[in-house]
C-alpha positions in Angstrom: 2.5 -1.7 35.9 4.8 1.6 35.7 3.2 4.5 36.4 2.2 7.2 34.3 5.3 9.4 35.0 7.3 6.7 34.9 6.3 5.3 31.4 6.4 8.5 30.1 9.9 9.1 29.1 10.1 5.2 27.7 6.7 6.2 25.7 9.1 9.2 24.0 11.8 6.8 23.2 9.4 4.0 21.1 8.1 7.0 20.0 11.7 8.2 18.6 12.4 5.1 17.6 9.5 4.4 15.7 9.8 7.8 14.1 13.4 7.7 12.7 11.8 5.0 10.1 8.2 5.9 10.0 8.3 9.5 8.9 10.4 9.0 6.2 8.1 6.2 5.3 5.1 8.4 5.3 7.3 11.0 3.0 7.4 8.5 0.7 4.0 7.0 0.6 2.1 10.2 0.3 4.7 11.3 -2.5 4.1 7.4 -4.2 -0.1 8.2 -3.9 0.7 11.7 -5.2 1.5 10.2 -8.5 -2.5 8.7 -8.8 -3.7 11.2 -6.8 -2.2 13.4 -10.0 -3.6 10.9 -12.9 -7.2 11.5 -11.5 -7.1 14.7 -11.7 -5.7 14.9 -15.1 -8.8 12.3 -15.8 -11.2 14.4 -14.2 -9.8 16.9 -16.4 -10.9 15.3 -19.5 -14.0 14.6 -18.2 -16.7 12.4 -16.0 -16.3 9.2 -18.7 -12.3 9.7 -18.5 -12.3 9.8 -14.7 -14.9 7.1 -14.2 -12.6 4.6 -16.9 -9.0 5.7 -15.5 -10.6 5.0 -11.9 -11.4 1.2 -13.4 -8.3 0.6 -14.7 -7.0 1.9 -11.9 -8.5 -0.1 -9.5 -7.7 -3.2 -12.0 -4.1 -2.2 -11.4 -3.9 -1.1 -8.1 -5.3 -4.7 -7.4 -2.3 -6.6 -9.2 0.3 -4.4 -8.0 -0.8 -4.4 -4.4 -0.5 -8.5 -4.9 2.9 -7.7 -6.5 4.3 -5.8 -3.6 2.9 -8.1 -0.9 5.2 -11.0 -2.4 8.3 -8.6 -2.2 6.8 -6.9 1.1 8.7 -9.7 3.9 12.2 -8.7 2.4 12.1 -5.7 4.3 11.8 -8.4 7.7 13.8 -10.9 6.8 16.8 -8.0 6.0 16.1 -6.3 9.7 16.5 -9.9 10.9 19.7 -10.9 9.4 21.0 -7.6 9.9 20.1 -7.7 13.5 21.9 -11.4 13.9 25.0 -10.2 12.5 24.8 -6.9 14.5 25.1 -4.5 11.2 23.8 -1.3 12.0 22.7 1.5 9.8 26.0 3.1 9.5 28.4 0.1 9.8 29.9 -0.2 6.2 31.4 -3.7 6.2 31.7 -5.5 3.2 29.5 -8.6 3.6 31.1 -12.0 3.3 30.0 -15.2 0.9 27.7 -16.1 2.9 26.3 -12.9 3.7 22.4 -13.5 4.9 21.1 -9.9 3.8 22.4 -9.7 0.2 21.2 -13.5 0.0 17.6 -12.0 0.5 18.4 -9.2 -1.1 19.0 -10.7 -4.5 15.7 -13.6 -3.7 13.8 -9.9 -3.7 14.6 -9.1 -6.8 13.9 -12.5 -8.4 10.6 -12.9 -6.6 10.0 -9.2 -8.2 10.3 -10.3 -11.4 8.1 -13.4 -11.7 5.3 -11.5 -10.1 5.6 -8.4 -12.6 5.6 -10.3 -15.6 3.0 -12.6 -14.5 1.4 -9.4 -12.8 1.3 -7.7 -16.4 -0.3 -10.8 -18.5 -3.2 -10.7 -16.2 -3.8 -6.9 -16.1 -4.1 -7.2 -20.0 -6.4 -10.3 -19.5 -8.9 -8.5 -16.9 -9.3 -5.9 -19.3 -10.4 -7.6 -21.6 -13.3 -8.8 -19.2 -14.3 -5.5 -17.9 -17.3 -5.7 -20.8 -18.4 -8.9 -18.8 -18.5 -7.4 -15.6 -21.6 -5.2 -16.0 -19.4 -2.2 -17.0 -20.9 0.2 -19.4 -19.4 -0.4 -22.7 -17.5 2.4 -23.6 -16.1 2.9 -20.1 -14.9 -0.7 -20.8 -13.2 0.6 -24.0 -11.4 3.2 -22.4 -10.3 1.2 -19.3 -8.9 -1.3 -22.0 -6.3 0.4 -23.8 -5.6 2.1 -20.4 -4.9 -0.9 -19.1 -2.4 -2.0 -21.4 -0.6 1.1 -21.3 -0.2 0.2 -17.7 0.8 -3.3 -17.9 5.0 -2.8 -19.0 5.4 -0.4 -16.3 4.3 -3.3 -13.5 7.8 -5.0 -13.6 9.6 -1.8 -12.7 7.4 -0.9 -10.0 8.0 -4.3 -8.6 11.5 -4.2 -9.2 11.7 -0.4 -7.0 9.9 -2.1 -4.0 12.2 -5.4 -4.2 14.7 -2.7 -3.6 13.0 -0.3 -1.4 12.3 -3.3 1.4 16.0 -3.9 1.4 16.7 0.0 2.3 14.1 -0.3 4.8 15.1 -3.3 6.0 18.6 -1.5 6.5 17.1 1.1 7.9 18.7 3.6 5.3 15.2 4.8 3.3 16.6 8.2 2.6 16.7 8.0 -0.9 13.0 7.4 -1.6 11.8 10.5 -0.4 14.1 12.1 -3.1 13.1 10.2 -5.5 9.7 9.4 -5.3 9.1 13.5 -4.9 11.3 13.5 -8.3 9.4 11.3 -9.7 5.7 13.2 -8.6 7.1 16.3 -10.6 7.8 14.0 -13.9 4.6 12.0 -14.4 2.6 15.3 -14.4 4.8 16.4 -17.2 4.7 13.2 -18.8 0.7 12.8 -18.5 0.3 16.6 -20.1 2.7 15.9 -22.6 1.2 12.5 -23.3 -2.3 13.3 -23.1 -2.6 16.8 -25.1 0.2 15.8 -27.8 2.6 18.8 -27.4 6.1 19.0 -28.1 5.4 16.8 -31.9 4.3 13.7 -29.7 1.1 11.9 -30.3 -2.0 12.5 -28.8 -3.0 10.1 -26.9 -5.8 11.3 -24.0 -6.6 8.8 -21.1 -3.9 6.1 -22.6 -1.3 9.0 -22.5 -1.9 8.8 -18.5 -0.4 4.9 -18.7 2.3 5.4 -20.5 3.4 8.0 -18.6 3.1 6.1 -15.2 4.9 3.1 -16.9 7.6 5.6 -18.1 7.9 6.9 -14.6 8.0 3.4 -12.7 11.3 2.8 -14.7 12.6 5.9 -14.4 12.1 5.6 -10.7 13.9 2.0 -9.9 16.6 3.2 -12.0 17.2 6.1 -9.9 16.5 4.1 -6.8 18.9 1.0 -7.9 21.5 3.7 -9.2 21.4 5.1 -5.4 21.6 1.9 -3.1 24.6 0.6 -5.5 26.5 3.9 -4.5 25.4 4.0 -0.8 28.6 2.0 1.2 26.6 0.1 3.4 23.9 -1.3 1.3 25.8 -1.3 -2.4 28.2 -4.1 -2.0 25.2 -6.5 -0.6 22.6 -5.7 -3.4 22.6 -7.4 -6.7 20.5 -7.1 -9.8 21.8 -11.0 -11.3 18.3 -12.3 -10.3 19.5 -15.5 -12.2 21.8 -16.4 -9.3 19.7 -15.8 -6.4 19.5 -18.7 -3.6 16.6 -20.7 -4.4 15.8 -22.1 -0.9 15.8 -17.9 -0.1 13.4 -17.3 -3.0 11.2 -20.1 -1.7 11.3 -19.0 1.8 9.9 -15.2 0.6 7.6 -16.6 -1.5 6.0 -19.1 1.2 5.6 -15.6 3.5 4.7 -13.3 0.5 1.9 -15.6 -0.6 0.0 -15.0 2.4 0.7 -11.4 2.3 -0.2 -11.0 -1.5 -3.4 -12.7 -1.0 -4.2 -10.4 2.5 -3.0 -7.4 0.4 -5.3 -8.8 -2.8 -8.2 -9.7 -0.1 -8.0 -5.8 1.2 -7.7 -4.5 -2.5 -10.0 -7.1 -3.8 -12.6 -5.5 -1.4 -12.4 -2.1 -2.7 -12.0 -3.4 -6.0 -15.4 -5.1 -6.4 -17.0 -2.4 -4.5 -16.0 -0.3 -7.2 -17.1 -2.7 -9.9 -20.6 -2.5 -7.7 -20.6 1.4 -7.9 -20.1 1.4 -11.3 -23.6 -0.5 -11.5 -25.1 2.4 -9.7 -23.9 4.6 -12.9 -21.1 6.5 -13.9 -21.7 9.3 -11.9 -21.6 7.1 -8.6 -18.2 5.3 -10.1 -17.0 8.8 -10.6 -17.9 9.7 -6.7 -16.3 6.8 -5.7 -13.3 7.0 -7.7 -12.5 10.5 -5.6 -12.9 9.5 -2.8 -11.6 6.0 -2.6 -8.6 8.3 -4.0 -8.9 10.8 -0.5 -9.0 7.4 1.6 -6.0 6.1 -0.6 -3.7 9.4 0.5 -4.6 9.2 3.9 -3.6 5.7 4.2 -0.3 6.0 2.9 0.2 7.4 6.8 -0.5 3.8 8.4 1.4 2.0 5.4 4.6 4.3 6.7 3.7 3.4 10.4 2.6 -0.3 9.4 6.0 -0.9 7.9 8.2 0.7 10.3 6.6 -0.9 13.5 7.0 -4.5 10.9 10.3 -4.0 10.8 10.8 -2.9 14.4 9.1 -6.0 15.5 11.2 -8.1 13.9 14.3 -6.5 14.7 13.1 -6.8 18.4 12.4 -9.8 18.2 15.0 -11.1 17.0 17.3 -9.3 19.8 14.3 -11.8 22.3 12.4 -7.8 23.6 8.6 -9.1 23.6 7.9 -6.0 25.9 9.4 -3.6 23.1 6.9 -5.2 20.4 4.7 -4.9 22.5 4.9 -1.6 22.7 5.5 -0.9 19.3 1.4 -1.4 18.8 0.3 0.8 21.2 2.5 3.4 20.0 2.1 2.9 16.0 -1.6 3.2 16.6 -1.8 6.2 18.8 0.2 8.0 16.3 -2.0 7.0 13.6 -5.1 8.0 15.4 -4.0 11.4 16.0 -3.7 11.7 12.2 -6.8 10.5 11.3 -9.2 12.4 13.9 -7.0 15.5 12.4 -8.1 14.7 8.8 -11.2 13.0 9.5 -12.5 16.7 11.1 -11.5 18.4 7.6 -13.5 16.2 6.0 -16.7 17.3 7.9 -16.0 20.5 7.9 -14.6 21.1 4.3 -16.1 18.4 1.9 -16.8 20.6 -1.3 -12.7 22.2 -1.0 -12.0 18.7 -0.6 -13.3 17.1 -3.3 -13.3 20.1 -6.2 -10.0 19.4 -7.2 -11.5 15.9 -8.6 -14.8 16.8 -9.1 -16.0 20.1 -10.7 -19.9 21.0 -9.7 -20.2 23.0 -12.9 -19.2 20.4 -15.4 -21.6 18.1 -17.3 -22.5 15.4 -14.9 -20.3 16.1 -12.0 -23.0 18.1 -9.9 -24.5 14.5 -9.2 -20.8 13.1 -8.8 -20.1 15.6 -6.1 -23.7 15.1 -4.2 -22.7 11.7 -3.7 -19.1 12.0 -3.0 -20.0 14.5 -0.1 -22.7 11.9 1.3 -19.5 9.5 1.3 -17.2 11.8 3.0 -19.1 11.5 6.5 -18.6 7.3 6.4 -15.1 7.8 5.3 -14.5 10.2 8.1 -15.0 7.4 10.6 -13.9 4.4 8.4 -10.3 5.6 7.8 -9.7 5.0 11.4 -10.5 1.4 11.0 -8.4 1.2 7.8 -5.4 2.2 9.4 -5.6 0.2 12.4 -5.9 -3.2 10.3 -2.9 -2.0 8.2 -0.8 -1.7 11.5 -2.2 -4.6 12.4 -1.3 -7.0 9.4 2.2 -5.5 9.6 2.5 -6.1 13.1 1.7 -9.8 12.4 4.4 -9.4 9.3 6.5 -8.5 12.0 6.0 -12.2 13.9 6.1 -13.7 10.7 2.7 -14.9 11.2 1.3 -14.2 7.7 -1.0 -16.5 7.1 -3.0 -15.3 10.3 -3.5 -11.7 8.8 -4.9 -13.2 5.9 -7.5 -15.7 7.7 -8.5 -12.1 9.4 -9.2 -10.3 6.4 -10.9 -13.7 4.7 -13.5 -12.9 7.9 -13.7 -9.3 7.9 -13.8 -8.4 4.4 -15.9 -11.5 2.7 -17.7 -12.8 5.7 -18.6 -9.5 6.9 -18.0 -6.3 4.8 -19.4 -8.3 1.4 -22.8 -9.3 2.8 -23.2 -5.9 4.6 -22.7 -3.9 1.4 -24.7 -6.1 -0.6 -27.5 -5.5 1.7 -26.8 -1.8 2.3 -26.2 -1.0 -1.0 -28.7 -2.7 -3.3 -31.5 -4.4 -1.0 -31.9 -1.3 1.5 -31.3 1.5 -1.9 -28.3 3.3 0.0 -26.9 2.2 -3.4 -23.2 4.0 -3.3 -23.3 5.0 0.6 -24.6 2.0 1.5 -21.3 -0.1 0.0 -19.3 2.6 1.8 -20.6 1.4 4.8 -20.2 -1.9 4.2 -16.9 -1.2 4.1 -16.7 0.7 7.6 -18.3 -3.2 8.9 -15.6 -4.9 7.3 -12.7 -2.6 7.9 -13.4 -2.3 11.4 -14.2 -6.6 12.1 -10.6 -6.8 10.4 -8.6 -4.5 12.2 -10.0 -6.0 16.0 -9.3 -9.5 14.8 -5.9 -8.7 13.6 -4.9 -7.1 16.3 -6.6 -9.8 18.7 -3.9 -12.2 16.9 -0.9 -9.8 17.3 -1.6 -9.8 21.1 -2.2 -13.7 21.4 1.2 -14.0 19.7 2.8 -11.7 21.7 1.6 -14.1 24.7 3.0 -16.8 22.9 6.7 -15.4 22.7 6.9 -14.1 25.9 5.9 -17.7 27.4 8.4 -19.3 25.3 11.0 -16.7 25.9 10.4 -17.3 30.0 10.8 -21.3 29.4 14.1 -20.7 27.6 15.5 -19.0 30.8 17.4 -21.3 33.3 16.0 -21.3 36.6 19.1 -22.6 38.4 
């Protein structure tokens, strides 16, 4: 083992490394949850019933989407790979030939994009009209409805822009997102004032006006992002919108690893999702709560989505070059750096809740003084749980990484259903904790994920380098 001086300076480089593609990542993410992170506010604005519906149909959607992106999410690794093979680097421009590997999985992306966001936006429609069923007050139901609906067109867009966005990553050339994705922050708070008071002649249209806005904006944004790569010389000539054409044994091949990945994504989000549907049992004050800060734990995970992706794609680009020790490192590293964020954050949370919270929950409106008592309680689990939600992130990447997909997804099976589900139930409603008590819950199955995730990456890890040391001749 080196020693500390020693490993120091190759510590610095993974770090470098891992930064070049992580940061920009992070950019993005926290400018992509900026544009909820905006529609709740402009909910709370209208009022507790507003925020408490928008966070349903939110949830309903973030759900669907998050299953959407995890089908598209292994383009980004199978790009880094091929580009790897062929020895393309970020600023080699060659044109690619016919049978060039990347734009072949580039244009699969695309395709797989589009059956998932038109299926994606039948079944948003379809849940809503279930909410009613679910135990969810009536009028909240209502509201969540039509939002809902608003929401749906803009789902095959958004799909579309991370189809696209994996390939740039994949390439290693993300610069554009950051751009546009702050763009695109700036125009859906127009859009949702606009939309939601009626000015400029336009119709009034309150908590749908939030919808349509975001659907307008998720075009606006994969058009910008599309219009970008196609003029960018490296990735431009290998990146095609004729979806119709695309390889089908390449479409099959992303869908047989997205499907694992959707349903680890849909596990995760399915989690949260019911334990909102469980809050909003509790009343709508408690939905409110949990709608803010589900939203705080949201922002501060867009951190270890960056990380998560970046060491992904570094794994796979390592190991397709045969370095185990490098993705090896790649954990420790991705990890450390996300712990250092979250002991950061995790501290302002303690020692600021109410500045924390106010800009979603006002004390002196009608039925947010109870919203905000129980949102604070929640801050304290959440301060210790976000550690545990980024490390299973890095840790279902990481697998993403060793194409081992269907592993992450056996973890989360355990540590979400198996574990968190049962401990919230019996937190929540047998022990009375009622909203803190399915935050907790959480924190049991968050952190039972993330060790058996990361258990898997190591065994796998094991696994190559064995197989790697077999291959060499001993002659």
């Amino acid at each position: 083992m080196p020693s500390v001086p020693a490993a120091l300076p190759r510590l610095l480089r993974d770090s470098r490394a891992l930064a070049v593609l992580a940061v920009p990542l992070v950019l993005t993410q926290l400018a992509q949850v900026a544009l909820t992170t905006t529609d709740t506010v402009m909910m709370g604005l209208l009022g507790t019933g507003e925020l408490a519906a928008g966070g349903l149909a939110i949830v309903v959607f973030n759900q669907v989407r998050t299953m959407g992106v995890g089908l598209v999410t292994s383009v980004g690794n199978r790009v880094a790979a091929a580009a790897a093979r062929a020895g393309t680097s970020p600023g080699r421009a060659a044109a690619p030939g016919p049978d060039d590997e990347v734009a072949a999985v580039a244009r699969a992306g695309l395709a797989v994009a589009t059956l998932a966001g038109a299926a994606g936006a039948v079944l948003m429609v379809a849940i809503g009209q279930c909410l009613s069923l679910l135990g969810q007050d009536g009028d909240v139901a209502h509201r969540a409805r039509a939002l809902l609906v608003a929401l749906a067109p803009g789902l095959l867009p958004c799909l579309w822009f991370q189809a696209v966005r994996q390939f740039t990553v994949g390439m290693r050339r993300p610069q554009a997102l950051l751009r546009i994705t702050l763009a695109s922050v700036a125009v859906n708070a127009g859009l949702d004032w606009v939309l939601i008071h009626g000015t400029w002649g336009l119709p009034r249209l309150g908590l749908t006006g939030i919808g349509v806005a975001t659907s307008l904006v998720h075009l606006l944004s994969f058009l910008a992002l599309y219009a970008s790569t196609r003029r960018d010389p490296v990735l431009g000539p290998r990146l095609s919108a004729r979806v119709l054409g695309a390889d089908r044994a390449t479409v099959r091949r992303l869908i047989g690893l997205g499907v694992p990945i959707a349903a680890t994504y849909g596990s995760e989000a399915g989690f949260f999702s019911l334990t909102a549907l469980m809050a909003g049992s509790f009343g709508s004050a408690a939905l409110a709560a949990h709608t803010a800060v589900n939203q705080l734990v949201s922002i501060v995970f867009q951190v270890a989505v960056g990380l998560s992706h970046a060491a992904s794609i570094n794994v796979s680009r390592e190991l397709a070059l045969g370095d185990v020790a490098a993705a090896r490192r790649l954990r420790t590293t991705a990890l450390a750096c996300a712990a250092a964020v979250m002991a950061v954050v995790g501290g302002c949370y303690l020692a600021f809740p109410e500045a924390v919270l106010r800009p979603f929950l006002d004390s002196g409106a009608a039925g947010d003084g109870d919203a905000l008592s129980i949102a604070t309680g929640l801050l304290a689990v959440v301060a210790v749980l976000q550690f545990f939600d980024c490390a299973q992130n890095i840790g279902v990447g990481l697998l993403r990484g060793l194409d081992d997909t269907k592993g992450g997804f056996r973890a989360t099976l355990v540590g979400y259903w198996l574990v968190g589900l049962p401990a919230s139930l019996l937190l929540g409603y047998v022990a009375d904790l009622r909203a803190l008590g399915l935050w907790l819950g959480l924190l049991a199955g968050l952190a039972t994920t993330a060790a058996l995730l990361l258990r898997r990456y190591a065994a796998g890890l094991r696994a190559r380098s064995g197989a790697v040391t077999e291959a060499v001749p001993t002659g």
